[in-house]
KOLMIZA-239417 format. One line per 4 residues: number of its first residue (from 1); for each residue x, y, z of C-alpha. Coordinates in steps of 0.05 Angstrom, whole numbers, plus 5000, padded with zeros to 4 digits. Layout:
N
NUM	X Y Z ~ ...
//
This chain:
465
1	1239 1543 0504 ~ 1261 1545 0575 ~ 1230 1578 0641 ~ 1294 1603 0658
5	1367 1618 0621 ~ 1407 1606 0680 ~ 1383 1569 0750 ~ 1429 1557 0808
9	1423 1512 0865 ~ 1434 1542 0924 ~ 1440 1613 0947 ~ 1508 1619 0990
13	1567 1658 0961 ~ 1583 1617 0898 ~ 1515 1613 0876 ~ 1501 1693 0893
17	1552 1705 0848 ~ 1536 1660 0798 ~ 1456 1685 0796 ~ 1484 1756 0804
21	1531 1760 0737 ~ 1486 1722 0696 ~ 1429 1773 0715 ~ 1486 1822 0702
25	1483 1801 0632 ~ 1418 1810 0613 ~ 1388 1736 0625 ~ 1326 1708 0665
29	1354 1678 0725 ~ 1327 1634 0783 ~ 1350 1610 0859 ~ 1325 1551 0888
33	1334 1551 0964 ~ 1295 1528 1027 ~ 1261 1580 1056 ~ 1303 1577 1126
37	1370 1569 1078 ~ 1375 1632 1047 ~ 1444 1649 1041 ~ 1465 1579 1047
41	1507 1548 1102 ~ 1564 1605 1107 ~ 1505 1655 1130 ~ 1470 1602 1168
45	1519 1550 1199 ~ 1591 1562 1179 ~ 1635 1630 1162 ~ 1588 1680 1188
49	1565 1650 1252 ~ 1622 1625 1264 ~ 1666 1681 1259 ~ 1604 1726 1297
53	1605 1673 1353 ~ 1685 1693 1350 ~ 1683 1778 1357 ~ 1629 1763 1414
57	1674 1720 1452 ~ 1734 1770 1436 ~ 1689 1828 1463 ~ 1653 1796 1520
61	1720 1755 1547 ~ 1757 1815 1540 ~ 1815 1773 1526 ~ 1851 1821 1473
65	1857 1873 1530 ~ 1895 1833 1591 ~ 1961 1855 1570 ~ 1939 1926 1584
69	1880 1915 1649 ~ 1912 1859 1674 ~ 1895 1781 1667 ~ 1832 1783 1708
73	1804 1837 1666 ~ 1742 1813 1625 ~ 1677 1853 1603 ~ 1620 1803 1627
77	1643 1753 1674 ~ 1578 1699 1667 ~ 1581 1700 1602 ~ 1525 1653 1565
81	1496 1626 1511 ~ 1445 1669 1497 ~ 1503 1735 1507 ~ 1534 1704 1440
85	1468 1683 1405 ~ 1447 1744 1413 ~ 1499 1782 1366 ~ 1504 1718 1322
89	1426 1725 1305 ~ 1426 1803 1291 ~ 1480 1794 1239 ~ 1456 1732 1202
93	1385 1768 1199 ~ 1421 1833 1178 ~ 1466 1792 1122 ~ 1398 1756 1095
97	1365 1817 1088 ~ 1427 1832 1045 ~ 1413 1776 1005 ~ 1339 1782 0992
101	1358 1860 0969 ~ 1413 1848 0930 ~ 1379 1792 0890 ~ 1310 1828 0889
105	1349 1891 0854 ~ 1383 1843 0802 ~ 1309 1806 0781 ~ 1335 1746 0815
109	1272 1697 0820 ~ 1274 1663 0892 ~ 1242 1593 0886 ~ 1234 1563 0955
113	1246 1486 0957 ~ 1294 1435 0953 ~ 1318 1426 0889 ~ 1338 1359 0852
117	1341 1340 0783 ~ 1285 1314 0732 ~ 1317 1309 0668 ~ 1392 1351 0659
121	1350 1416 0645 ~ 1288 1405 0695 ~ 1285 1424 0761 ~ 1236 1396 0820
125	1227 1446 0874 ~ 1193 1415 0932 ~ 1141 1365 0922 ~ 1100 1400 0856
129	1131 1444 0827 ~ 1183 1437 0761 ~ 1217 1487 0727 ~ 1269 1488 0661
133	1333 1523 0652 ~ 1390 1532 0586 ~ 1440 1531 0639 ~ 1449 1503 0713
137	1497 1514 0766 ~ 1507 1469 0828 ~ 1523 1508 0889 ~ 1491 1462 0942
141	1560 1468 0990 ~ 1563 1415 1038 ~ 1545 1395 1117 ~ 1592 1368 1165
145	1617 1297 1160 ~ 1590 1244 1209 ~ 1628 1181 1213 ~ 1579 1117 1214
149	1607 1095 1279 ~ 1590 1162 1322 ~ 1523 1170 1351 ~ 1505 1241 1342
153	1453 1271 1392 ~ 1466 1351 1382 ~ 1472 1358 1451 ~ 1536 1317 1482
157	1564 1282 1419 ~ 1549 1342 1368 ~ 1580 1371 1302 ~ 1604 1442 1278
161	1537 1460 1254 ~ 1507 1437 1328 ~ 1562 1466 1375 ~ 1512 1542 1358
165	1462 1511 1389 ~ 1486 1494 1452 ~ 1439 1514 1509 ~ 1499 1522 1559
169	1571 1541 1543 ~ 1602 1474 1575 ~ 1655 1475 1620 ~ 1698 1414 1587
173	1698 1391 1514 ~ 1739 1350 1468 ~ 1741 1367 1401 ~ 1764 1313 1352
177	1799 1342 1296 ~ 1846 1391 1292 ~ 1845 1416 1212 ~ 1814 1500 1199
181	1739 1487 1236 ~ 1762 1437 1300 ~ 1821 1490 1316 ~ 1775 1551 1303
185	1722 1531 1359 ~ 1779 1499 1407 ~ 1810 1567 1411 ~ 1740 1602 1418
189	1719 1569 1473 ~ 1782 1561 1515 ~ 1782 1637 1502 ~ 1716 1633 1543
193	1753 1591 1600 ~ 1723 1529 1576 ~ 1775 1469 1579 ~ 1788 1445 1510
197	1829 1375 1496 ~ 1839 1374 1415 ~ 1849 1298 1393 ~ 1881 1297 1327
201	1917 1228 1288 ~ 1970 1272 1258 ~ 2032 1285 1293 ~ 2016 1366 1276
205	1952 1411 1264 ~ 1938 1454 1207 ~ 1993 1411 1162 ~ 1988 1468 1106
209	2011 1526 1143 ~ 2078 1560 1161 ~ 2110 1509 1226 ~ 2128 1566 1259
213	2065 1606 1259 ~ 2032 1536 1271 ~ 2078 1533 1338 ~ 2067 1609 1356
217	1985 1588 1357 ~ 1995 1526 1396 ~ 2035 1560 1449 ~ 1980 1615 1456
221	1931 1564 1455 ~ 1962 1515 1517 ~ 1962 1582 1551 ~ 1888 1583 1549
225	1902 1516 1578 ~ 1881 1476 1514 ~ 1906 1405 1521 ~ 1934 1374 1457
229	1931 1295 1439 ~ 1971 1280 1371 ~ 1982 1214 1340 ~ 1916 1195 1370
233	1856 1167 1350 ~ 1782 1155 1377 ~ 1761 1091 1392 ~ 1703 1099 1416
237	1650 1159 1455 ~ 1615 1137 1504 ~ 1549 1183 1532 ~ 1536 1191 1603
241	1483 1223 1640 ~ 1529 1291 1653 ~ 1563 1288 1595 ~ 1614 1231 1551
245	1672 1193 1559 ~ 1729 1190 1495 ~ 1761 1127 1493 ~ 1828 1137 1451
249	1859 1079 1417 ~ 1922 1083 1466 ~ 1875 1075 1521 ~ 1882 1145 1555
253	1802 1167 1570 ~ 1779 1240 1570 ~ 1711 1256 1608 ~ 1679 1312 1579
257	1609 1351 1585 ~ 1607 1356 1506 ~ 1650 1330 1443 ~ 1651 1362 1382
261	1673 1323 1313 ~ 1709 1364 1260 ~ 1713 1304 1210 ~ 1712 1343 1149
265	1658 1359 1100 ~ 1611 1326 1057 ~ 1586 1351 0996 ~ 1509 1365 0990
269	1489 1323 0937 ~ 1449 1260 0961 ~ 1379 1296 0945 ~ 1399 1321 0871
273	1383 1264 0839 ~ 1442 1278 0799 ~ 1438 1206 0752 ~ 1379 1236 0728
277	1420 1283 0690 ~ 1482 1243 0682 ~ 1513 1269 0732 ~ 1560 1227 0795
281	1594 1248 0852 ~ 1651 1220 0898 ~ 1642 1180 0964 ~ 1649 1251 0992
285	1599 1280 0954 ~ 1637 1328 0912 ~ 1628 1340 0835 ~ 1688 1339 0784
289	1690 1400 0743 ~ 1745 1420 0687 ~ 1779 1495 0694 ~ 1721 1530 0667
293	1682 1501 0724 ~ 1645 1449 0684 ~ 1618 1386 0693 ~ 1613 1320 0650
297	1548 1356 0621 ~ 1566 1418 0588 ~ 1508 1457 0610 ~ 1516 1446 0678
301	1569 1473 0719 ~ 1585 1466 0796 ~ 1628 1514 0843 ~ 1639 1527 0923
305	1651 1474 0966 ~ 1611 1423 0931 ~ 1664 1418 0883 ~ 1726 1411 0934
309	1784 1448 0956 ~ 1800 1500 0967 ~ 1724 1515 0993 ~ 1732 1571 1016
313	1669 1627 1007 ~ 1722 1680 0971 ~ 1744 1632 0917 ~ 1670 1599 0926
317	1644 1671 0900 ~ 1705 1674 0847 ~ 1683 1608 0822 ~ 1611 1627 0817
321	1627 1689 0778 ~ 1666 1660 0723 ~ 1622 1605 0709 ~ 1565 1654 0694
325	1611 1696 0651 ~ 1629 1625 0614 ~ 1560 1600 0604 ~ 1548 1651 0570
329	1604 1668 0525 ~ 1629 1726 0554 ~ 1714 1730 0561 ~ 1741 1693 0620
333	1808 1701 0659 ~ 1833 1644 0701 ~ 1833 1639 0782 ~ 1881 1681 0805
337	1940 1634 0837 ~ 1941 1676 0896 ~ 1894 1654 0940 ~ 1896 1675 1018
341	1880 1637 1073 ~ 1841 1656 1136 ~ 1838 1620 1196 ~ 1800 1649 1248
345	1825 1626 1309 ~ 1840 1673 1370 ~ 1891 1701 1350 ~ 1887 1686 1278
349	1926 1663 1219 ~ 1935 1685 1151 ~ 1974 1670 1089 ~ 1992 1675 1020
353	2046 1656 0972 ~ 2096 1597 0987 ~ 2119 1570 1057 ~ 2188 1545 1083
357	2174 1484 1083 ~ 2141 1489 1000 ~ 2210 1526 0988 ~ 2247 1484 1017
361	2224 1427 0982 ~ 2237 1454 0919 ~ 2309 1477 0935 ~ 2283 1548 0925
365	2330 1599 0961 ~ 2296 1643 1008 ~ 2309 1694 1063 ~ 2261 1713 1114
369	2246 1777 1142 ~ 2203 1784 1216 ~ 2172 1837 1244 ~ 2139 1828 1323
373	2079 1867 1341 ~ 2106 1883 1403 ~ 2164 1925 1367 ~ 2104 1973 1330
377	2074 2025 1372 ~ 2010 2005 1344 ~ 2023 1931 1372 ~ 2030 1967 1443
381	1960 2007 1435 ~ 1923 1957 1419 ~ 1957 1896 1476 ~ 1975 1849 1432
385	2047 1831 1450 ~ 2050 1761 1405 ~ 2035 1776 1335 ~ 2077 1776 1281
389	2089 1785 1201 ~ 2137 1745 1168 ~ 2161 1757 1093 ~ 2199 1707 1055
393	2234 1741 0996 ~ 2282 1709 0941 ~ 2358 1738 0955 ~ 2351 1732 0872
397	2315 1782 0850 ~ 2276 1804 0920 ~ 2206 1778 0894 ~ 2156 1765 0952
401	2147 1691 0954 ~ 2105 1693 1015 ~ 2066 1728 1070 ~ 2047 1699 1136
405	2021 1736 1186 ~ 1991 1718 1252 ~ 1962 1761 1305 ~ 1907 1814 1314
409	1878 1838 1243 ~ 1924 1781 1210 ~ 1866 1770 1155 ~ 1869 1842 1145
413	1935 1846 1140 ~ 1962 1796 1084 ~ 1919 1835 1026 ~ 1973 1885 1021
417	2029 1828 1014 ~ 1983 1794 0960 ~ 1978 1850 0917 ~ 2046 1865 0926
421	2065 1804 0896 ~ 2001 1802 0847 ~ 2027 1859 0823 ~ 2100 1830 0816
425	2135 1878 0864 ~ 2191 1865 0906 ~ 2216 1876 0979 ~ 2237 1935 0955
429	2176 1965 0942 ~ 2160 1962 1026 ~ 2225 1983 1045 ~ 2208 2050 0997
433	2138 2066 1031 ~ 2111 2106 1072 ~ 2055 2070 1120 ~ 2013 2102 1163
437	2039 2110 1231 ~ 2021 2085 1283 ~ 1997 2016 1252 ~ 1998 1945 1233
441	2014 1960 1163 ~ 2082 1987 1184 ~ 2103 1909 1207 ~ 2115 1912 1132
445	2171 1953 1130 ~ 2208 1933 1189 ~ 2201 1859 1159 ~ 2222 1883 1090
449	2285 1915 1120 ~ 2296 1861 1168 ~ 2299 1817 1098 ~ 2333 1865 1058
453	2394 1872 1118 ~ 2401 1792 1119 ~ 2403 1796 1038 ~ 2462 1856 1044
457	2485 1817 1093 ~ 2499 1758 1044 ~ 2510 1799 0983 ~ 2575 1831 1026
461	2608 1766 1046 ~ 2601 1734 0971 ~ 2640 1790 0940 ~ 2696 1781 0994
465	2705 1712 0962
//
C-alpha cells in the first residue's frame, strides 16, 4: 500500500537512528536529505565542526602545554583560517562517508530533496517527486535563531553556523549570548588570542550548571583576556567599513571586527508543510510529542532538536531509536534520567546527576567531595594545573547524587560517575577501587575519600551528642 514502512526526515543523529532500528527490524526504510546535508547540521554546522574547529585550536595554540614549555610556547604561531578548515573538512568528509556506509549496509534508501508534507503519509522531495510511508519521523533539527531586528551579512554581523566560514580569524569579536554555543566559540577563539567581549542579559552564564565550576571557567576564561558584560542587553549593531559597532542598552559601545549572535535555536519546520498533515509547531518551531515520542498524529513521530530540550545529539540518537522500536511494536524502555552534559569549552565542562544549588532547593542533605588535577600525577603529565572533579554524595546512605567535572578529558570523565550511579552504587564503591595509575580516573577516589572523611567526620561528632 505504501512506498515505504518507515521514512524519516532528515539524516543527523536522531534520524540515523531512527532509519537504522527500523531497518534493523526488517522494514523498507527511506531518508530524505539535501544532497550537501547529509548527516544533518551536527556533521555539517554544529557538534562536529564545532568541536573539530576546537582540537585544532587546542593543537595548533598549544595552549594545553604552557604550564610545562612556558606561556609563549605555541605550535604554529600565524595560525589561520584555512590551518583549522583544513582538519574541520577531513573529518566531516570522513564522518559522511560513515554515514553513506552505514546506511548503504542497513538498505537505507537515500532520497535527495527537501522534504515537506502532501497529505500525513505523502512525502514531496524536491520539486517532482512524491513518495508514501506507514510511518514518518521528523528529524529536521533546527538553524540558529536570527532576531528580526539584526541585519545578518555572514561576514561582520554573522551566526554560529557562519562564524566556520570566516575568511580571517579576527582579531576582536563580541559574541552576544552566553548559553552552551556563545561560551563554546568565546573560549575557542580567545584561546587563539583573539579578544572576545561576551554580552549576556543574565546576571550569570550557563544558569544550569554547578556555580562553582561556572566560576572556575570564567576565571580561566578572563585569563585568556575574555571580557564579560552581564545584565546587558544589545540595542543596536551598527556595520562599519572595518568591522561593527555594539551599542548596549546602558550606553557602553564595543567596536569589534566581527559579532557573533548565539540567540538560540529554531526549529526546522517552516518548509514541512506540516498543516498539510495536521500537524503545528511553536513560534520556535518545535513539535510537541508525548513520552513515546509522538505527535498529535499517531503515525508520525518527531525527535532531536526539533522537538526541544534537551537537544542534544546523544539523547537526539536515544530518541530516534525508541521511536522506531515504538512504531513498530517492539518493547520500549523509557529515557534513561541520567543524562550528561557536555560543554565544550576550553577547558570543558561536564555533568550529571543533581547540583548544589538543585539540592539545595530541595532541602536535600549533601556532602561534597573534591579532587584537583594538580594533586594526580597524571594532572602534572599532562599540564593541566586547574581541573577538577567534584562528587556530591548523600551523608544518608552515600548514593552519588552528582558528578561535575571540569578540566582536560572532563566529557570523558563523568561516564564512570553516571554508571556508578545508574547502577545505584555508592561512594563507597570508589573509595574500594583500584584505578589505573597514573590517571584522571583516580580523581575519583581521592574525591570519594575526600567525601567519605567529611561524612566520618560528621558521623563522629553526632554520636558525641
Amino acid at each position: 500500500m505504501y512506498d515505504f514502512d518507515f521514512l524519516v526526515l532528515g539524516s543527523g543523529p536522531g534520524g540515523q537512528k531512527a532509519a537504522i532500528a527500523a531497518a534493523k527490524l526488517g522494514k523498507r526504510v527511506a531518508i530524505v536529505e539535501k544532497r550537501h546535508m547529509v548527516g544533518g547540521v551536527c556533521i555539517n554546522t554544529g557538534t562536529i565542526p564545532s568541536k573539530t574547529l576546537r582540537e585544532a585550536v587546542l593543537y595548533l595554540t598549544g595552549l594545553n602545554q604552557r604550564d610545562l614549555y612556558g606561556a609563549s610556547y605555541r605550535v604554529k604561531d600565524e595560525i589561520t583560517v584555512a590551518d583549522l578548515g583544513m582538519r574541520t573538512q577531513h573529518v566531516i568528509g570522513r564522518e559522511i562517508q560513515v554515514i553513506r556506509s552505514q546506511l548503504s549496509r542497513n538498505d537505507v534508501t537515500m532520497l535527495e530533496g527537501t522534504g515537506r508534507f502532501l497529505d500525513e503519509h505523502t512525502i514531496g522531495v524536491g520539486e517532482e517527486k512524491k513518495v508514501t510511508a506507514e510511518r514518518i519521523v521528523i528529524a529536521t533539527g533546527t538553524s540558529p535563531a536570527r532576531p528580526s531586528s539584526v541585519e545578518f551579512d555572514d561576514r561582520t554581523v554573522i551566526d554560529s553556523d557562519a562564524i566556520l566560514h570566516l575568511d580571517q580569524v579576527p582579531k576582536t569579536l563580541v559574541v552576544v549570548g552566553a548559553g552552551v554555543i556563545g561560551i563554546e566559540y568565546a573560549s575557542m577563539f580567545a584561546a587563539l588570542g583573539t579578544k572576545v567581549t561576551v554580552v549576556e542579559r543574565r546576571e550569570r552564564m550557563l544558569e544550569f550548571c554547578d556555580l562553582e565550576i561556572v566560576e572556575a571557567l570564567k576565571y580561566h576564561l578572563r585569563d585568556l583576556a575574555v571580557t564579560f558584560r552581564f545584565g546587558e542587553t544589545v540595542a543596536a549593531v551598527e556595520r562599519r567599513p572595518h568591522g561593527a559597532l555594539t551599542v548596549l542598552e546602558s550606553g557602553k559601545k564595543i567596536p569589534a571586527n566581527c559579532v557573533m549572535y548565539s540567540a538560540g535555536r529554531q526549529g526546522k519546520t517552516a518548509e514541512l508543510n506540516l498543516e498539510e498533515a495536521g500537524l503545528t509547531a511553536d513560534e520556535r518551531g518545535r513539535i510537541a510529542v508525548d513520552e513515546y515520542f509522538r505527535t498529535a498524529v499517531p503515525h508520525i513521530y518527531a525527535v532531536g532538536d526539533v522537538i526541544g530540550f534537551p537537544a542534544l545529539a546523544a539523547t537526539s540518537m536515544e530518541q530516534g531509536r525508541l521511536a522506531a522500536q515504538h512504531a513498530f511494536g517492539e518493547p520500549v524502555a523509557d529515557m534513561q534520567e541520567l543524562q550528561p552534559i557536555g560543554i565544550y569549552t576550553i577547558p570543558e565542562i561536564s555533568f550529571v546527576g543533581k547540583s548544589e544549588d538543585d539540592l539545595t532547593r530541595k532541602k536535600i542533605p549533601f556532602e561534597v567531595g573534591i579532587s584537583r588535577y594538580r594533586e594526580l600525577a597524571r594532572g602534572q603529565i599532562i599540564g593541566d594545573s586547574y581541573g577538577m572533579l567534584k562528587l556530591l554524595v548523600s551523608p544518608d546512605d552515600r548514593r552519588l547524587l552528582g558528578v561535575h567535572v571540569f578540566g582536560t578529558g572532563a566529557t570523558e570523565l563523568v561516564h564512570i560517575g553516571q554508571t556508578v550511579m545508574g547502577c545505584g552504587g555508592t561512594v563507597d564503591y570508589l573509595v574500594n577501587a583500584v584505578f589505573n595509575y597514573p590517571t584522571l580516573a583516580e580523581s575519583y577516589k581521592v574525591a570519594a575519600l575526600d567525601a567519605m572523611n567529611k561524612i566520618r567526620a560528621i558521623t563522629e561528632l553526632t554520636a558525641e551528642l
